[in-house]
N, CA, C and O atoms as a printed pandas DataFrame, in Angstrom:
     atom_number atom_name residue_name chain_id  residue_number  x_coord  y_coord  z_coord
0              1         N          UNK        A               1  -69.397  148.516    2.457
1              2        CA          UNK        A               1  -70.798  148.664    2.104
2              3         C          UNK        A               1  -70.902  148.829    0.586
3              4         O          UNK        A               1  -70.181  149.681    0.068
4              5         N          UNK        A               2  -71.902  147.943   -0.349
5              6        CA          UNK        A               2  -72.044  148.021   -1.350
6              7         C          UNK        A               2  -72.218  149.365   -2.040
7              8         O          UNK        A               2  -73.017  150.111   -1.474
8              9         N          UNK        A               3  -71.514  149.937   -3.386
9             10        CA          UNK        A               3  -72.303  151.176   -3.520
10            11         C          UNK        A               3  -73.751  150.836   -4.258
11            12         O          UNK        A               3  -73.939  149.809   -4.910
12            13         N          UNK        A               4  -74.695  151.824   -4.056
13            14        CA          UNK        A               4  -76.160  151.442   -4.866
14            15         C          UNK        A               4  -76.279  152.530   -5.168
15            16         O          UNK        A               4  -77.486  152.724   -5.025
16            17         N          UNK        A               5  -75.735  153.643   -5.586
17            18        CA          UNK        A               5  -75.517  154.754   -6.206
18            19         C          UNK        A               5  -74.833  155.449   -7.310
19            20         O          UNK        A               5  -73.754  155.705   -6.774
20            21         N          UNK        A               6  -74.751  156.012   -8.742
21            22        CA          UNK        A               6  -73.712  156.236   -9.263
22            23         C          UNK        A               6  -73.254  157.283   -8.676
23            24         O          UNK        A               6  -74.018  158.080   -8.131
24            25         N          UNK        A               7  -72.044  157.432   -8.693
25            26        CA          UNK        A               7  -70.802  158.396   -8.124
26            27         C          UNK        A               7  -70.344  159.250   -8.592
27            28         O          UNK        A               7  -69.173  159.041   -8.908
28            29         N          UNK        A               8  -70.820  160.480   -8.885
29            30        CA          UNK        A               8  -70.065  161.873   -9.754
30            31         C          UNK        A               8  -68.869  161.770   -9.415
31            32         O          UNK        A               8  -68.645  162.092   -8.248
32            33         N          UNK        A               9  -67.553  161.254  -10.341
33            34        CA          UNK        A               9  -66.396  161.183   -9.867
34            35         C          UNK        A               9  -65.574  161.935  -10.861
35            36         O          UNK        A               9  -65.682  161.543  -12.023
36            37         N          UNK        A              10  -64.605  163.152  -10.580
37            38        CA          UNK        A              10  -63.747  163.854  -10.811
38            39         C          UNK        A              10  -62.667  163.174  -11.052
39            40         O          UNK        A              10  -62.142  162.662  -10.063
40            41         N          UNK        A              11  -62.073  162.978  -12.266
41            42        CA          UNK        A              11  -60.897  162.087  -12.796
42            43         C          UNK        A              11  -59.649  163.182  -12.372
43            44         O          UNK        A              11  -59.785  164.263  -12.946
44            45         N          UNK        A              12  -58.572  163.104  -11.554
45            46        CA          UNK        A              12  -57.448  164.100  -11.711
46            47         C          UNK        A              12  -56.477  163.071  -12.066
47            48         O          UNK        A              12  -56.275  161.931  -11.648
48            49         N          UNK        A              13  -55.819  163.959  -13.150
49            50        CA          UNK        A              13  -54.823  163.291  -13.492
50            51         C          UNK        A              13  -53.763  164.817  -14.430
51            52         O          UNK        A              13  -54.181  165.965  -14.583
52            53         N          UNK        A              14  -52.177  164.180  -14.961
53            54        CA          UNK        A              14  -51.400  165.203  -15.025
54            55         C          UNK        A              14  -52.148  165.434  -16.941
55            56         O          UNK        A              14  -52.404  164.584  -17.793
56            57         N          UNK        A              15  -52.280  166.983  -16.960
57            58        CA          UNK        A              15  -52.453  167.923  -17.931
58            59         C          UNK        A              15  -51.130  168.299  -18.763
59            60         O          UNK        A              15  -50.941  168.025  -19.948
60            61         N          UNK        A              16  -50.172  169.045  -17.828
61            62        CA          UNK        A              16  -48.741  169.870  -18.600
62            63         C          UNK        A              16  -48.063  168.774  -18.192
63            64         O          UNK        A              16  -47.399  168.060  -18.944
64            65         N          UNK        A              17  -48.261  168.550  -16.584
65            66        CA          UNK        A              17  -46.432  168.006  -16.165
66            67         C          UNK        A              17  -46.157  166.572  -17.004
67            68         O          UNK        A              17  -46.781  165.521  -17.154
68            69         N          UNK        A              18  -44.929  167.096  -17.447
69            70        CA          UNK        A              18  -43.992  166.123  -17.993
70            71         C          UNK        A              18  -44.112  166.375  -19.314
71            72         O          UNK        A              18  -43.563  165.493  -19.974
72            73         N          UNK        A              19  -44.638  167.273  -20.001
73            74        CA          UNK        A              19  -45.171  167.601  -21.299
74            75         C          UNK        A              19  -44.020  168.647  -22.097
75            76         O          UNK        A              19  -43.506  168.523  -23.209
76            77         N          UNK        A              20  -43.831  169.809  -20.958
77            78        CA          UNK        A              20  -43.242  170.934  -21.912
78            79         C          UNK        A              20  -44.185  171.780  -22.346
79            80         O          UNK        A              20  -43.832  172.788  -22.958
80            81         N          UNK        A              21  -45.260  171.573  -22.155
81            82        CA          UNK        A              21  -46.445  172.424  -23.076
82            83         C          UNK        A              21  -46.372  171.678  -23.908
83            84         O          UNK        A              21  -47.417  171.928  -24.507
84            85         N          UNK        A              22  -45.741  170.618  -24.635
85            86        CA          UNK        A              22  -46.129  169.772  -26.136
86            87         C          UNK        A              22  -47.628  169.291  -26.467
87            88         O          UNK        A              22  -48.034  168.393  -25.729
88            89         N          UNK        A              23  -48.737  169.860  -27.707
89            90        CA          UNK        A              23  -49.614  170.082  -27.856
90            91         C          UNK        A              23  -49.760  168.235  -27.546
91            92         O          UNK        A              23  -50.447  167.722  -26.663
92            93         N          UNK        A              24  -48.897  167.515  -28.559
93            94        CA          UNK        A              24  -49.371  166.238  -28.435
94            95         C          UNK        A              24  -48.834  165.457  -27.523
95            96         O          UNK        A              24  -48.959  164.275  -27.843
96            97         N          UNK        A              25  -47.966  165.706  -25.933
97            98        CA          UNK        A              25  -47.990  165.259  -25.163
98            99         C          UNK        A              25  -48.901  165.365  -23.928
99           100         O          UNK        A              25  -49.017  164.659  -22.927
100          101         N          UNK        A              26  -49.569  166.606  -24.387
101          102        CA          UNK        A              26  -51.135  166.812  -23.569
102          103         C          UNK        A              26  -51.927  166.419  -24.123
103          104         O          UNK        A              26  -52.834  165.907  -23.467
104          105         N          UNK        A              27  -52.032  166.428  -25.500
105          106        CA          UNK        A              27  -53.259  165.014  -26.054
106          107         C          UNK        A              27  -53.513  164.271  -25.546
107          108         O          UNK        A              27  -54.638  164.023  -25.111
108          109         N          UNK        A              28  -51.905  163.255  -25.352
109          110        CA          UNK        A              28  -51.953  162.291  -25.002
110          111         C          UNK        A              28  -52.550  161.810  -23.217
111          112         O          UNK        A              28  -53.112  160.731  -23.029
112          113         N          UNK        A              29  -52.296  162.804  -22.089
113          114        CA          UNK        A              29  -52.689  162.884  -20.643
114          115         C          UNK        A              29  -54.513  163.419  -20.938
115          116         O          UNK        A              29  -55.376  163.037  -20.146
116          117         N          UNK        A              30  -54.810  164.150  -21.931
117          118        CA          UNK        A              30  -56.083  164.087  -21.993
118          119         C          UNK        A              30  -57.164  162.615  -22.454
119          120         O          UNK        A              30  -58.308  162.378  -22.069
120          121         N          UNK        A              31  -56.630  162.131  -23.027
121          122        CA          UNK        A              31  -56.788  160.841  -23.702
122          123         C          UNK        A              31  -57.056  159.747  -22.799
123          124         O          UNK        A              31  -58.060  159.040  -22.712
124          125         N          UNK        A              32  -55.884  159.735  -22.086
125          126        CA          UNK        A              32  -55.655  159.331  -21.006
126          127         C          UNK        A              32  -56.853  159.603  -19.739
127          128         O          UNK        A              32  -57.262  158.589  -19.174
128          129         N          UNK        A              33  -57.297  160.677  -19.383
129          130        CA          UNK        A              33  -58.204  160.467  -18.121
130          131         C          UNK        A              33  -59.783  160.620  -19.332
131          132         O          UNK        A              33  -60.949  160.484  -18.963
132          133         N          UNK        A              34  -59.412  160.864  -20.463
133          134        CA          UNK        A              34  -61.149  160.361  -20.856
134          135         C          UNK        A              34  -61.165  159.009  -21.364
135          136         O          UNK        A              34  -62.271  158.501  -21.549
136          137         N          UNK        A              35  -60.030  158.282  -21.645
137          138        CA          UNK        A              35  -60.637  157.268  -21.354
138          139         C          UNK        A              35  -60.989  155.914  -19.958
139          140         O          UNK        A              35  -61.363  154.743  -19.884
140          141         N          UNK        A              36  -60.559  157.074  -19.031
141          142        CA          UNK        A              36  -60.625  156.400  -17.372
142          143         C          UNK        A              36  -62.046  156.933  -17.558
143          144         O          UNK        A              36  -63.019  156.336  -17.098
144          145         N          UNK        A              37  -62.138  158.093  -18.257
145          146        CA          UNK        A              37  -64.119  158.992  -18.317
146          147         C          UNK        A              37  -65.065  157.939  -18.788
147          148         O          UNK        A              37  -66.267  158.093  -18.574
148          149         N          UNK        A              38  -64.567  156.746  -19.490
149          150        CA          UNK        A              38  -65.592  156.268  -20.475
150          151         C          UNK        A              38  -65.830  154.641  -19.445
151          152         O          UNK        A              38  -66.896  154.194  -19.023
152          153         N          UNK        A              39  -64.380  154.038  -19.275
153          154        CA          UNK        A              39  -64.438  153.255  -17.797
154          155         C          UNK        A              39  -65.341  153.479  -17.053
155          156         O          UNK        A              39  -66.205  152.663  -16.734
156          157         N          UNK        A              40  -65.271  154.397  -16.752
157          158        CA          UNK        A              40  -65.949  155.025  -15.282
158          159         C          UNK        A              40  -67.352  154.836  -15.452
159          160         O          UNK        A              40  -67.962  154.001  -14.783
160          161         N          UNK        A              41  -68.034  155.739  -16.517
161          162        CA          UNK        A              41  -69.252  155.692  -17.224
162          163         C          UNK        A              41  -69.938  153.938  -17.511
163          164         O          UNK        A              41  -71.108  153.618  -17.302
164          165         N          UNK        A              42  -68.815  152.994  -18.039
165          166        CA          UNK        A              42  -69.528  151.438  -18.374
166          167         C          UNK        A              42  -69.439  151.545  -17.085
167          168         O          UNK        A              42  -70.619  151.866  -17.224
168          169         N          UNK        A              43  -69.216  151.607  -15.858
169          170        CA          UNK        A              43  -69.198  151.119  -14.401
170          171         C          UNK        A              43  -69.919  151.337  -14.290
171          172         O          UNK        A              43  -70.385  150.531  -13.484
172          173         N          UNK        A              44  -71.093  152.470  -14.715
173          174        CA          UNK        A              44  -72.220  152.936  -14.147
174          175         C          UNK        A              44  -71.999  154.210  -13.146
175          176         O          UNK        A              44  -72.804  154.436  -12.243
176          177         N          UNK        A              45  -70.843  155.027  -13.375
177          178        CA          UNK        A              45  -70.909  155.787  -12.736
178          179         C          UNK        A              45  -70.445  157.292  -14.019
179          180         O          UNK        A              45  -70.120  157.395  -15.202
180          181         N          UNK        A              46  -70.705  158.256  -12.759
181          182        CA          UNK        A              46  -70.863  159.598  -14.040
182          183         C          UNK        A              46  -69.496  160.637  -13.656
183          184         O          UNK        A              46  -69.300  161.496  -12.796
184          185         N          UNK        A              47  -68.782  160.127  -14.650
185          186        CA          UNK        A              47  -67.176  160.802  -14.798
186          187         C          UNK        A              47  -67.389  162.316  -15.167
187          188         O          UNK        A              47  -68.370  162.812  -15.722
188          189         N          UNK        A              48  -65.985  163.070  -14.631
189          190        CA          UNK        A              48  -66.067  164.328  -15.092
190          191         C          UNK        A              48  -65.145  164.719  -15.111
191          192         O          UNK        A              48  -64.669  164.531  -13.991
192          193         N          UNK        A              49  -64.072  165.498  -16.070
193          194        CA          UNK        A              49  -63.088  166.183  -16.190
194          195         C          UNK        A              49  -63.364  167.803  -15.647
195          196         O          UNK        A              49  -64.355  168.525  -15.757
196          197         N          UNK        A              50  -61.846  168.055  -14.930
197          198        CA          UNK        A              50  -62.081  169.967  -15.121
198          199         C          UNK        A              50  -61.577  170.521  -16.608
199          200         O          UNK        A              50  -61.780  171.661  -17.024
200          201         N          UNK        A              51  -61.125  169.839  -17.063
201          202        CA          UNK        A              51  -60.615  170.271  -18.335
202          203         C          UNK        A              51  -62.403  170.568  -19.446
203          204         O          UNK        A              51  -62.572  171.052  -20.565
204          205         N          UNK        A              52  -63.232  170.087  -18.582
205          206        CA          UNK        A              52  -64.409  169.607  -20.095
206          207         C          UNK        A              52  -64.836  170.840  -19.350
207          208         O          UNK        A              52  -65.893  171.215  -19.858
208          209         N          UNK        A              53  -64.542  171.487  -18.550
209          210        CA          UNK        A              53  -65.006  173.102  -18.123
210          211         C          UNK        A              53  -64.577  174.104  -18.193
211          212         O          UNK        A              53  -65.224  175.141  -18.337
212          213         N          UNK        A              54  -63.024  173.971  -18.078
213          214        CA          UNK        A              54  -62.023  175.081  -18.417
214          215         C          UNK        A              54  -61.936  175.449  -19.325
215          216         O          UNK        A              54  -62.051  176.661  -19.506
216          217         N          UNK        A              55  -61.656  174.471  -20.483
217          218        CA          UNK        A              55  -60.975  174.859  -21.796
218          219         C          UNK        A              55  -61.707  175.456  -22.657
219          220         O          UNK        A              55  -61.379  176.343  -23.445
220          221         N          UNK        A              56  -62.848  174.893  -22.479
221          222        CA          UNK        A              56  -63.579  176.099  -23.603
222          223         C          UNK        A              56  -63.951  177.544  -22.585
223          224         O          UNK        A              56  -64.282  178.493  -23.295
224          225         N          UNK        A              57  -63.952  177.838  -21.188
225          226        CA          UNK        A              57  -63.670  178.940  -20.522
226          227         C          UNK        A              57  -62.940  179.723  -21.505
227          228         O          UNK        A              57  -63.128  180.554  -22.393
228          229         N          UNK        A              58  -61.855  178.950  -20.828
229          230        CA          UNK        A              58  -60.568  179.371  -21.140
230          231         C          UNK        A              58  -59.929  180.698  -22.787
231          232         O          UNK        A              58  -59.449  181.815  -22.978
232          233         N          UNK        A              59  -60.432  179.407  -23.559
233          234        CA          UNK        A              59  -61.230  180.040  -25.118
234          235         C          UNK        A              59  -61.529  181.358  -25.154
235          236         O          UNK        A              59  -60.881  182.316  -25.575
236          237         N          UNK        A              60  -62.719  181.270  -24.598
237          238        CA          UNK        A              60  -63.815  182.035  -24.633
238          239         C          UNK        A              60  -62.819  183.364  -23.836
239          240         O          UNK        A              60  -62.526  184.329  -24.542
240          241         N          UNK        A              61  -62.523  183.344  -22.922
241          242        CA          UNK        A              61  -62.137  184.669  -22.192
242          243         C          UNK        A              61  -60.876  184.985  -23.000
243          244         O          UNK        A              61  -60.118  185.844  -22.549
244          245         N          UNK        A              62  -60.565  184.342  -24.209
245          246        CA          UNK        A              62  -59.266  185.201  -24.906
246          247         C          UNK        A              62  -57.724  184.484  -24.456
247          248         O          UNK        A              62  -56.734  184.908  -25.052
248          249         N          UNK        A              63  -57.536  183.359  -23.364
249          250        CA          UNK        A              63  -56.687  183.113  -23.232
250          251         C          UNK        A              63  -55.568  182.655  -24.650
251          252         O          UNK        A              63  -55.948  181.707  -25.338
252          253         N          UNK        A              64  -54.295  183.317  -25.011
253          254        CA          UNK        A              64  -53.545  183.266  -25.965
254          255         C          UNK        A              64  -52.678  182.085  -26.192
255          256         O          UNK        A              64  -52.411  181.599  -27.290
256          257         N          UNK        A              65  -52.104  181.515  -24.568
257          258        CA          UNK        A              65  -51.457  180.458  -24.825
258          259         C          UNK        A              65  -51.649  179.576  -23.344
259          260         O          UNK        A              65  -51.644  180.387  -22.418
260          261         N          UNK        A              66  -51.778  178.479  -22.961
261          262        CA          UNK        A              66  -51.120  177.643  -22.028
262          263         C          UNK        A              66  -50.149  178.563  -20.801
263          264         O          UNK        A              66  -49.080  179.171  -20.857
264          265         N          UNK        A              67  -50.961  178.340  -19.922
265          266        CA          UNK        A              67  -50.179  179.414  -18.661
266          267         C          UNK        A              67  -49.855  180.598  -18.669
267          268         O          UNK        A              67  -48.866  181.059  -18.100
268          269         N          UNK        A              68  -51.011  181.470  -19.599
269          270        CA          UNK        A              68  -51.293  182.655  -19.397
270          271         C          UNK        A              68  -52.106  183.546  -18.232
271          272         O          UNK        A              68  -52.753  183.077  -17.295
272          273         N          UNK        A              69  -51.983  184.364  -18.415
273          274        CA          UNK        A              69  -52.870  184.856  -16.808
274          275         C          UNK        A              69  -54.126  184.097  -16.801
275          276         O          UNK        A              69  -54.571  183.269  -16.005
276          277         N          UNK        A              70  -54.741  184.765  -18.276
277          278        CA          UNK        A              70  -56.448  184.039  -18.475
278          279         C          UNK        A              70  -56.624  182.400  -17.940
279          280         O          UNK        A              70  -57.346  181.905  -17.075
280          281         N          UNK        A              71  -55.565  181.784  -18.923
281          282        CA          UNK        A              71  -55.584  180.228  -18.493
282          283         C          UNK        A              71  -55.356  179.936  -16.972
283          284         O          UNK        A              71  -56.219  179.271  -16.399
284          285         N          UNK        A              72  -54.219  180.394  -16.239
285          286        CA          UNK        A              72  -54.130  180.232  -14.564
286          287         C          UNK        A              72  -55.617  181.172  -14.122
287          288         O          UNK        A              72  -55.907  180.841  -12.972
288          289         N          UNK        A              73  -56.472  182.054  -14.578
289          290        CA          UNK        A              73  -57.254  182.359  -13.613
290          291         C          UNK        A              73  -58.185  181.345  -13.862
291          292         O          UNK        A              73  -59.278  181.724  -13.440
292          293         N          UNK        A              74  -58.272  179.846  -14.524
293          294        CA          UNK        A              74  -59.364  179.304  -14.694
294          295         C          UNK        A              74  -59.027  178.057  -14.257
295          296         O          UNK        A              74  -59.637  177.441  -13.383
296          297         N          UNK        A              75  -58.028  177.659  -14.873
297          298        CA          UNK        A              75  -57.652  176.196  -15.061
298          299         C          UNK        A              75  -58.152  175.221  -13.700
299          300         O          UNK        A              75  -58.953  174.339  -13.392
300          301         N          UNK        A              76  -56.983  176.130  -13.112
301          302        CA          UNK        A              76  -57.304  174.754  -11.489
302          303         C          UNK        A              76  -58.451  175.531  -10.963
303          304         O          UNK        A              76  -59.408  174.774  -10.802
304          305         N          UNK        A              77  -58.726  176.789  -10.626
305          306        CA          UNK        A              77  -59.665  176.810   -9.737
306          307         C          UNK        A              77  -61.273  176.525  -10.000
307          308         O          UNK        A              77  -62.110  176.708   -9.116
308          309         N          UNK        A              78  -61.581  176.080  -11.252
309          310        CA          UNK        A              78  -62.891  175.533  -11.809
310          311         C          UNK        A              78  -62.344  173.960  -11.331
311          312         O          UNK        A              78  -63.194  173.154  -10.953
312          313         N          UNK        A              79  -61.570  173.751  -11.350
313          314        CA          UNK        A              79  -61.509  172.392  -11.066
314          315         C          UNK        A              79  -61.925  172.243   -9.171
315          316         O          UNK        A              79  -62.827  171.779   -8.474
316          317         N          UNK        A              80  -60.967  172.772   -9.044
317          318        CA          UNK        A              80  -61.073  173.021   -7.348
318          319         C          UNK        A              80  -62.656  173.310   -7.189
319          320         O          UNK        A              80  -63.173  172.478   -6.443
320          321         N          UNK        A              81  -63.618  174.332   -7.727
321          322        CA          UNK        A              81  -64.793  174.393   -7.524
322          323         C          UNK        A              81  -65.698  173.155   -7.741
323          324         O          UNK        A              81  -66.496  172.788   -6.878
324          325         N          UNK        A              82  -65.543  172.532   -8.923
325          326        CA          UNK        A              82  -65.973  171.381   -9.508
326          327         C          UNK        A              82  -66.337  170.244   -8.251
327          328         O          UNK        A              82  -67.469  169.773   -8.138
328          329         N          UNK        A              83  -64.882  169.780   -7.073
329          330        CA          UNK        A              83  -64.826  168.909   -6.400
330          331         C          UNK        A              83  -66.313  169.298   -5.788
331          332         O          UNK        A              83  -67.248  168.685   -6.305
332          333         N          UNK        A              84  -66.531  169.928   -5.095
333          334        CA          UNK        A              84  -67.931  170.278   -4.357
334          335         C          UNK        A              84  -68.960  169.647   -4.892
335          336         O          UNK        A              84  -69.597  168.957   -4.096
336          337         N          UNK        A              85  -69.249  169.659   -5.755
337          338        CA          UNK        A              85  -70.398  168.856   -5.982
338          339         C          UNK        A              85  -70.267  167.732   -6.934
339          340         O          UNK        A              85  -71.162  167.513   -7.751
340          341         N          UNK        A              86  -69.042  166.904   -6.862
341          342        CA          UNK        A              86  -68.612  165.545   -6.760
342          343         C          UNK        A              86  -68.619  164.822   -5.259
343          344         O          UNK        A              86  -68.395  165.316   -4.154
344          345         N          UNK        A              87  -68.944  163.534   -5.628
345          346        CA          UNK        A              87  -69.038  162.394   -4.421
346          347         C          UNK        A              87  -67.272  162.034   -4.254
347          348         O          UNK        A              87  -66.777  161.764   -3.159
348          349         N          UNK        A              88  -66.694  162.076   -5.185
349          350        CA          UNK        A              88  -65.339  161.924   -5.185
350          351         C          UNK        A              88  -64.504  162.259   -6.228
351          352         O          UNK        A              88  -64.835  162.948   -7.193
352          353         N          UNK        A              89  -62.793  161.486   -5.921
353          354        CA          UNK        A              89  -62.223  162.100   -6.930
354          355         C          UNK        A              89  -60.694  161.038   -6.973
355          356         O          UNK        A              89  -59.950  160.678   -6.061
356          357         N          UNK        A              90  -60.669  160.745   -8.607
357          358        CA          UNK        A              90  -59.762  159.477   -8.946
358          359         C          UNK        A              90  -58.253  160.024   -9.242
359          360         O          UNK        A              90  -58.026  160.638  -10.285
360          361         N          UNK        A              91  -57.559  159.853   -8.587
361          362        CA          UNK        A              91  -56.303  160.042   -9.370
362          363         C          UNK        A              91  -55.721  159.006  -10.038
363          364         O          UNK        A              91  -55.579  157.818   -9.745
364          365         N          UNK        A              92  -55.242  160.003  -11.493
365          366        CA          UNK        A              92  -54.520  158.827  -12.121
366          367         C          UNK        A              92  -53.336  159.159  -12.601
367          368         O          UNK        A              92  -53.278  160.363  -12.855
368          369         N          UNK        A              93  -52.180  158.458  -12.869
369          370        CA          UNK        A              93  -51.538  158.578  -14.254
370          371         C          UNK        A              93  -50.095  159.415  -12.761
371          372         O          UNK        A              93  -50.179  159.360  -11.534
372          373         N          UNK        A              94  -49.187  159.949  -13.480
373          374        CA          UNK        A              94  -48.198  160.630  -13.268
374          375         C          UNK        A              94  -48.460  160.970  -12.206
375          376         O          UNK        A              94  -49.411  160.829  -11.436
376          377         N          UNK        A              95  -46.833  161.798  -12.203
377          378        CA          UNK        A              95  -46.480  163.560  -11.205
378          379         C          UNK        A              95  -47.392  164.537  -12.033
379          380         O          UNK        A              95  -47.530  164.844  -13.217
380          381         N          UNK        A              96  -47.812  164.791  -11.117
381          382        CA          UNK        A              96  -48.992  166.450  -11.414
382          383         C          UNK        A              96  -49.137  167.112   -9.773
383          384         O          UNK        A              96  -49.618  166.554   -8.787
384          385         N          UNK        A              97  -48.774  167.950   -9.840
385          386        CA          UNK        A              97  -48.894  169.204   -9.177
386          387         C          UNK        A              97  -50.503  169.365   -8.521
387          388         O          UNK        A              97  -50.918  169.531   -7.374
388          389         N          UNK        A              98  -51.302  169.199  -10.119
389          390        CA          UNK        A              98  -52.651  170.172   -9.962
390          391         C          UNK        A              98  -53.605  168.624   -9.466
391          392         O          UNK        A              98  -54.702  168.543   -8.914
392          393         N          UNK        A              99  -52.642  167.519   -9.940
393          394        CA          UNK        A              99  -54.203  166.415  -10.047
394          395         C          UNK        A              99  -53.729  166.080   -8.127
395          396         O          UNK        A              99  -54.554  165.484   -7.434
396          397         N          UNK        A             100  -52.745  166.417   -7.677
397          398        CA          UNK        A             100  -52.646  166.331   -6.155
398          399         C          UNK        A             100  -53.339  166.969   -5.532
399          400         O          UNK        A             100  -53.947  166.495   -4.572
400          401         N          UNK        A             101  -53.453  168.339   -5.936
401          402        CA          UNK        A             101  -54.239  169.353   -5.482
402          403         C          UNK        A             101  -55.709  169.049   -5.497
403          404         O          UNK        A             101  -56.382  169.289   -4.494
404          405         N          UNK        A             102  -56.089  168.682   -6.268
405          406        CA          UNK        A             102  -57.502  168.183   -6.447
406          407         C          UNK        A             102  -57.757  167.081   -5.485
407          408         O          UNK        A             102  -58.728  167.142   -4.731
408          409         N          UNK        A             103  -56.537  165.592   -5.465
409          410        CA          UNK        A             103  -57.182  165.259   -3.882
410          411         C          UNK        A             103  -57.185  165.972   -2.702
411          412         O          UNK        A             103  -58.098  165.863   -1.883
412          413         N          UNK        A             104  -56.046  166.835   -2.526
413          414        CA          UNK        A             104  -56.028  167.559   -1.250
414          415         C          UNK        A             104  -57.217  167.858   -0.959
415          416         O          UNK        A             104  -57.841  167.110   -0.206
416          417         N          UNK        A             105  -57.680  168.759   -1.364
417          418        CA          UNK        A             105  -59.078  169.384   -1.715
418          419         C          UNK        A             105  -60.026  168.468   -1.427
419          420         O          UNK        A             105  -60.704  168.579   -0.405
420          421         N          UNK        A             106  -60.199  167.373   -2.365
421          422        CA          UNK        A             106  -61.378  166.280   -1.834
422          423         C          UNK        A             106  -60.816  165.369   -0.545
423          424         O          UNK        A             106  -61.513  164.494   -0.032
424          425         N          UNK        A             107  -59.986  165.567   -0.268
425          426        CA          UNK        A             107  -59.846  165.375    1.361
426          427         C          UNK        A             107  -60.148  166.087    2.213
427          428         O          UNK        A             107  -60.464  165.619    3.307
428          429         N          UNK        A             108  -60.147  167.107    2.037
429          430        CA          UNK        A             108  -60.429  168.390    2.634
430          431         C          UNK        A             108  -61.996  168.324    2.789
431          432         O          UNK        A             108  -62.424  168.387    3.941
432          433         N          UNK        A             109  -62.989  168.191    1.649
433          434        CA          UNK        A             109  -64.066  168.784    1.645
434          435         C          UNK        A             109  -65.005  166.842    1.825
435          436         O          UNK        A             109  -66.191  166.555    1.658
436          437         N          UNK        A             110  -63.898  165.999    2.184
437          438        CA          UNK        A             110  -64.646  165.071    2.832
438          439         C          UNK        A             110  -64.489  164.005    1.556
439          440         O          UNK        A             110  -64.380  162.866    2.008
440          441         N          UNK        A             111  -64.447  164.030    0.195
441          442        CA          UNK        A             111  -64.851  163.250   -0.265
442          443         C          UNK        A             111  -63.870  162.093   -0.596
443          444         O          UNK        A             111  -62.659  162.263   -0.459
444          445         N          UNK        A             112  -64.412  160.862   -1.050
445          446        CA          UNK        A             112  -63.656  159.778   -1.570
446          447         C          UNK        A             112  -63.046  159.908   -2.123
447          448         O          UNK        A             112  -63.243  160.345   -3.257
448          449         N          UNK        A             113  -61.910  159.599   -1.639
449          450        CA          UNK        A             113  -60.397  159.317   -2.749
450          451         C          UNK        A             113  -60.058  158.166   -3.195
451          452         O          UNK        A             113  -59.445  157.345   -2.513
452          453         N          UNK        A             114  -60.465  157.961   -4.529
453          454        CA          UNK        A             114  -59.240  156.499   -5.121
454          455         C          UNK        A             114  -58.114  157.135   -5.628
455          456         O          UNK        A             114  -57.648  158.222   -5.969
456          457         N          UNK        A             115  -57.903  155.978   -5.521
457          458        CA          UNK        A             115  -56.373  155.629   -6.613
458          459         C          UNK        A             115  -55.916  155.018   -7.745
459          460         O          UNK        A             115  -54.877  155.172   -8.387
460          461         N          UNK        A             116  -56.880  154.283   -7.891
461          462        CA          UNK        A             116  -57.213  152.753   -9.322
462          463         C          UNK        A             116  -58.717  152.502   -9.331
463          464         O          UNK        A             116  -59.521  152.139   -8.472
464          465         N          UNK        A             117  -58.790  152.795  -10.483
465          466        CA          UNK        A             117  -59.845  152.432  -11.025
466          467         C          UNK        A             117  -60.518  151.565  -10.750
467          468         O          UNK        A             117  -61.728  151.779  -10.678
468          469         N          UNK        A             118  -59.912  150.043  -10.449
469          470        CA          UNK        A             118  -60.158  149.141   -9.795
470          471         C          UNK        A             118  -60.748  148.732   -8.217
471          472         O          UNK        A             118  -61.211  147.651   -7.854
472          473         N          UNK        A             119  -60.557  150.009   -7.414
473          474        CA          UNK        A             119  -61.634  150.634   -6.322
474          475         C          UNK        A             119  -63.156  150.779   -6.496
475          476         O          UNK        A             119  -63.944  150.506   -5.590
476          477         N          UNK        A             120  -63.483  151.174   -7.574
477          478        CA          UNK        A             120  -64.688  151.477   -7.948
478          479         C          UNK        A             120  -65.417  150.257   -8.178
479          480         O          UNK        A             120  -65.003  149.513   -9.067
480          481         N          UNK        A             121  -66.216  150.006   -7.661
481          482        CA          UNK        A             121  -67.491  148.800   -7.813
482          483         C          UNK        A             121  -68.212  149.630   -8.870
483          484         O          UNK        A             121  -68.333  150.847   -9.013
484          485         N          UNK        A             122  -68.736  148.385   -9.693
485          486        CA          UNK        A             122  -69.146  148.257  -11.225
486          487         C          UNK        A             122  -70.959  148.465  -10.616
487          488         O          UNK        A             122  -71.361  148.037   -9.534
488          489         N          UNK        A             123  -71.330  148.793  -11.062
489          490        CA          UNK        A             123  -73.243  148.654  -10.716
490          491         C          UNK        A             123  -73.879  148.027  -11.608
491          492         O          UNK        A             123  -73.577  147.772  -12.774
492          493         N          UNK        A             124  -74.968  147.740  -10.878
493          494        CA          UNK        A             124  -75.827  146.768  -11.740
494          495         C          UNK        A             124  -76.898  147.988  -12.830
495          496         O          UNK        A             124  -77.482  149.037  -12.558
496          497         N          UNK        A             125  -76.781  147.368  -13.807
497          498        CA          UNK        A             125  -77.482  148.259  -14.522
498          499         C          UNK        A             125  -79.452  147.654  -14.749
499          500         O          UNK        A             125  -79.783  146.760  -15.528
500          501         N          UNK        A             126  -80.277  148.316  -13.989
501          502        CA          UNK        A             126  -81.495  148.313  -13.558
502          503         C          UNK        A             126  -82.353  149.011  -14.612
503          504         O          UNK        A             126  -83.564  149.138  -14.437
């Protein structure tokens, strides 16, 4: 069935794993699912990172470094909250732990799972 809707879609993809904590090997996995964010968006649909919610959380409550208490009390579970009021949720890119977790979850709570970008039907822009 055609979609005739845009699709709040939750990009998961890997953050740390495979990184080390390296500031610019998480650049680079951030980079990475915003620009699946900007894809997503010319498709006509409305992308969303948990990272564009956490991190300035994160900030804000004093977290000191990358997998500190502050940072684990935010990181995934704003994300995990996030899925709820997404239509779905894309995985991309690597091994990640957390961007699995995030489909689990949108399997769980019903919603669409891709896998490639290339799943997503493009909309007509009206």
């Amino acid at each position: 069935m055609p979609q005739t809707k845009p699709l709040l879609i939750l990009i998961a993809g890997p953050y740390r794993s495979g990184t080390n904590d390296n500031p610019e090997l998480i650049t680079q996995n951030i980079k990475a699912m915003t620009d699946t964010a900007l894809e997503l968006y010319q498709k006509g649909h409305m992308p969303v990172l948990g990272e564009w919610f956490a991190l300035p959380l994160i900030e804000a409550a004093g977290s000191k470094c990358i997998g500190d208490e502050i940072f684990n009390e935010i990181f995934h579970p704003i994300a995990v909250k996030l899925i709820t009021h997404c239509d779905a949720v894309l995985r991309i890119g690597g091994a990640s732990s957390g961007a699995d977790e995030m489909v689990r979850v949108g399997r769980e709570k019903g919603k669409i799972i891709f896998f490639d970008i290339s799943e997503i039907e493009i909309l007509k822009n009206d």
